[in-house]
C-alpha positions as CSV (number, residue, x, y, z in Angstrom):
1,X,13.0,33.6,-20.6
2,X,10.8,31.3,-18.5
3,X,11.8,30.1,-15.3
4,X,10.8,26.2,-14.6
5,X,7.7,25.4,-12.4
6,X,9.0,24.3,-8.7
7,X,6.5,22.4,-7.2
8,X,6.7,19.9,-3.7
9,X,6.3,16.3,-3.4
10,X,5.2,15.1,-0.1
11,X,6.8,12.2,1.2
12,X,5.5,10.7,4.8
13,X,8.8,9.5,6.3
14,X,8.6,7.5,9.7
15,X,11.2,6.9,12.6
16,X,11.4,4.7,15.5
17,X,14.0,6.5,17.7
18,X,15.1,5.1,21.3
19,X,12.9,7.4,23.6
20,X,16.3,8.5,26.0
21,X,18.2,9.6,22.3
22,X,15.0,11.8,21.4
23,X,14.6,13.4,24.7
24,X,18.4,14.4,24.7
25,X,17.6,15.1,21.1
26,X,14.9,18.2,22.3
27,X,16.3,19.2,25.6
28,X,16.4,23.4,23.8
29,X,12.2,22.5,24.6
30,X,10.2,22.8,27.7
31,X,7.3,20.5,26.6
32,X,9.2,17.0,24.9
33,X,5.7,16.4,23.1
34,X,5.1,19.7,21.4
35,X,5.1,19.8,17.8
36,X,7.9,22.3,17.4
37,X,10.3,19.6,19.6
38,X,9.0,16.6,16.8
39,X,10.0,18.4,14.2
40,X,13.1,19.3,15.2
41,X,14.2,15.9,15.9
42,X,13.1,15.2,12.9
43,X,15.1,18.2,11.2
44,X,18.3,16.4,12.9
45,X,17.4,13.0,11.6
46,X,17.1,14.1,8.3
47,X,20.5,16.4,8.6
48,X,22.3,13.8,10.0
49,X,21.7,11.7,5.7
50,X,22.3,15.0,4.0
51,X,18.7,14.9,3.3
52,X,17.8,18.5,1.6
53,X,14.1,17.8,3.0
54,X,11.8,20.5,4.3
55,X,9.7,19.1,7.8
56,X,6.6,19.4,7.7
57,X,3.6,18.2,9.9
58,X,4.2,15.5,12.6
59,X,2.3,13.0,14.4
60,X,4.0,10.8,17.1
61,X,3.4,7.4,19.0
62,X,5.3,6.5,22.1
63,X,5.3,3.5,23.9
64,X,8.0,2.5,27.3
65,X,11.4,2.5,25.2
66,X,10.8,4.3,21.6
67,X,9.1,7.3,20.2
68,X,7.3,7.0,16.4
69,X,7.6,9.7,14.4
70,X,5.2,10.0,11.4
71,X,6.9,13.0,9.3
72,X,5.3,14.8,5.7
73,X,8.7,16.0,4.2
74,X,8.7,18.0,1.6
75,X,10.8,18.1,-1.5
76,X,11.4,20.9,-4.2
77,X,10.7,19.5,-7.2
78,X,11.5,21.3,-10.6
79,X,10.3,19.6,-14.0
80,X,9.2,16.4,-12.6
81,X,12.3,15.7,-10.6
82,X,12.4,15.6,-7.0
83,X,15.9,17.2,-5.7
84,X,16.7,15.4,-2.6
């Protein structure tokens, strides 16, 4: 019997979160601006809709009163259909 081919689809997701709700988001990390602390904000965000995804990379932007997150989430995907 042959099992179906899972594959991932990448999708770049992007957040604009008040900077005071991110840093009480990460306050488990010593440095606020390490990768590890963007993703798991990022993990939260995506918990927070029920979204199944699985964080990848992130890139951020910050600016006086909001952080940017630029997230690749990934999504199994079995036959063609993404399962979200």
């Amino acid at each position: 019997m042959n099992q179906p081919d899972t594959t991932l689809q990448i999708y770049h997701r992007h957040f604009k979160i008040p900077i005071e709700t991110y840093f009480n988001t990460v306050t488990d990390y010593l440095d606020p601006w390490d990768e590890r602390a963007y993703q798991h904000a990022v993990h939260q965000l995506l918990e927070e809709t029920n979204d199944r995804g699985i964080v990848g990379m992130v890139r951020q932007e910050k600016d006086d009163n909001y952080i940017y997150l630029d997230a690749a989430v990934r999504y199994p995907s079995m036959d063609g259909q993404v399962s979200r």
